[in-house]
C-alpha positions as CSV (number, residue, x, y, z in Angstrom):
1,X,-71.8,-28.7,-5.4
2,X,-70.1,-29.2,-9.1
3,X,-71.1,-32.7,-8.4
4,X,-75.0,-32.3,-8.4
5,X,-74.9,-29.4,-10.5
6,X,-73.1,-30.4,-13.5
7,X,-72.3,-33.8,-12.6
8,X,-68.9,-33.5,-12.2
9,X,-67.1,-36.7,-10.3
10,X,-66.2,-35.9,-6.9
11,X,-62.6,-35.0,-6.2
12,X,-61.7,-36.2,-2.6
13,X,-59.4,-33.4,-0.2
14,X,-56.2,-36.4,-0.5
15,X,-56.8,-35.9,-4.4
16,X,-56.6,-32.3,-4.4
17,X,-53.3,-31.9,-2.2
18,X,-51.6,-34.6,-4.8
19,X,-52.9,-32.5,-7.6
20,X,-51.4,-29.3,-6.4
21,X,-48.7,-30.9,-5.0
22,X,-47.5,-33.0,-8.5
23,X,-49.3,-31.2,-10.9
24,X,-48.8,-27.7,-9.9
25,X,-45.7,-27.2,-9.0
26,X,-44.8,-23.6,-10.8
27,X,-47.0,-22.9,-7.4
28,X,-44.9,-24.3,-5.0
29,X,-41.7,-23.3,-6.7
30,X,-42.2,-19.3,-6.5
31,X,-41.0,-19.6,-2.9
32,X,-37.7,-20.1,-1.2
33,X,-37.7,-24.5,-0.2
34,X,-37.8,-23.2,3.4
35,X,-41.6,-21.8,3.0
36,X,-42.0,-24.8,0.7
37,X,-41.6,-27.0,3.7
38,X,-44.2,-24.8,5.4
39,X,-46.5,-24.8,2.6
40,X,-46.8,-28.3,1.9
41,X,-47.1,-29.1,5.8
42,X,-50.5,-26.4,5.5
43,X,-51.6,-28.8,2.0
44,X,-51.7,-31.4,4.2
45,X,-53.4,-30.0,7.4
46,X,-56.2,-29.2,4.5
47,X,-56.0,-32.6,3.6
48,X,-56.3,-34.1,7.1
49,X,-59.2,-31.2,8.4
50,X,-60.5,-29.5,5.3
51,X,-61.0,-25.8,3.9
52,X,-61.7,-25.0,7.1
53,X,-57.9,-25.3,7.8
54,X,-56.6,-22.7,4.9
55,X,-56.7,-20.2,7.6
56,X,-53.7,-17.5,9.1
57,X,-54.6,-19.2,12.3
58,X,-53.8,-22.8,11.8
59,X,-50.1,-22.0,12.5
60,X,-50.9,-21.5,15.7
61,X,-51.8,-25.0,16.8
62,X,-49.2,-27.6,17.8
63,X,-48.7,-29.2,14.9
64,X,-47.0,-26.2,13.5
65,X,-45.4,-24.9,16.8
66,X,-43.6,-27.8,18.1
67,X,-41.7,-28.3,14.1
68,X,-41.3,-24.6,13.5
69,X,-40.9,-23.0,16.9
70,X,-43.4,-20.8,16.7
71,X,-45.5,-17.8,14.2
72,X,-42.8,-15.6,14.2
73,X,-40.3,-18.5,13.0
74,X,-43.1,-19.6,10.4
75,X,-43.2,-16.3,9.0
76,X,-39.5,-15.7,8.4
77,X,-39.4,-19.2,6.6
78,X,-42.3,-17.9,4.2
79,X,-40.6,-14.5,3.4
80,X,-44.0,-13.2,3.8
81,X,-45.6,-10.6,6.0
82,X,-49.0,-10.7,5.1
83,X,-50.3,-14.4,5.4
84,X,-53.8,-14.0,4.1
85,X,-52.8,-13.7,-0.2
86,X,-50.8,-16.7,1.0
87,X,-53.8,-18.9,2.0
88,X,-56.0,-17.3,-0.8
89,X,-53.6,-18.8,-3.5
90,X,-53.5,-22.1,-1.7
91,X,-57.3,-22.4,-1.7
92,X,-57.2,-21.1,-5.3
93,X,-54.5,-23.8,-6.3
94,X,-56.3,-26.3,-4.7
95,X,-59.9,-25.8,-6.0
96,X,-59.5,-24.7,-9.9
């Protein structure tokens, strides 16, 4: 929408997860390098499916299961107990 609106250039999904990733890494340093793992595996399921991805939920599907062993295994890793400020900062990170 910035893009016809102001006429911004387009910013693809694989350009955003490098910019977070490389460019804001005070982000991604604020947790322990277990979550980190975690995290950057979640960048890139919103690189691969979108916005749409950013969600509690996604740690539910395979991809996340069969390498973590499962939500309750994800969430010890993260050091977190609510997952939703988690996803929100993410987004945040990702789209300012």
């Amino acid at each position: 929408m910035a893009h016809i609106a102001f006429d911004t250039p387009i910013i693809s999904r694989d350009e955003r997860a490098k910019i977070l990733i490389n460019l804001k890494q005070r982000f991604l340093e604020i947790y322990p390098p277990e979550a980190r793992e975690v995290i950057l595996d979640l960048i890139d399921q919103y690189r691969i499916g979108g916005i749409e991805e950013l969600r509690p939920e996604v740690l539910t599907i395979h991809r996340f299961t069969h390498k973590y062993g499962g939500l309750k295994t994800i969430i010890e890793r993260l050091k977190i107990k609510n997952l939703v400020p988690l996803f929100n900062q993410i987004k945040e990170n990702i789209y300012t």
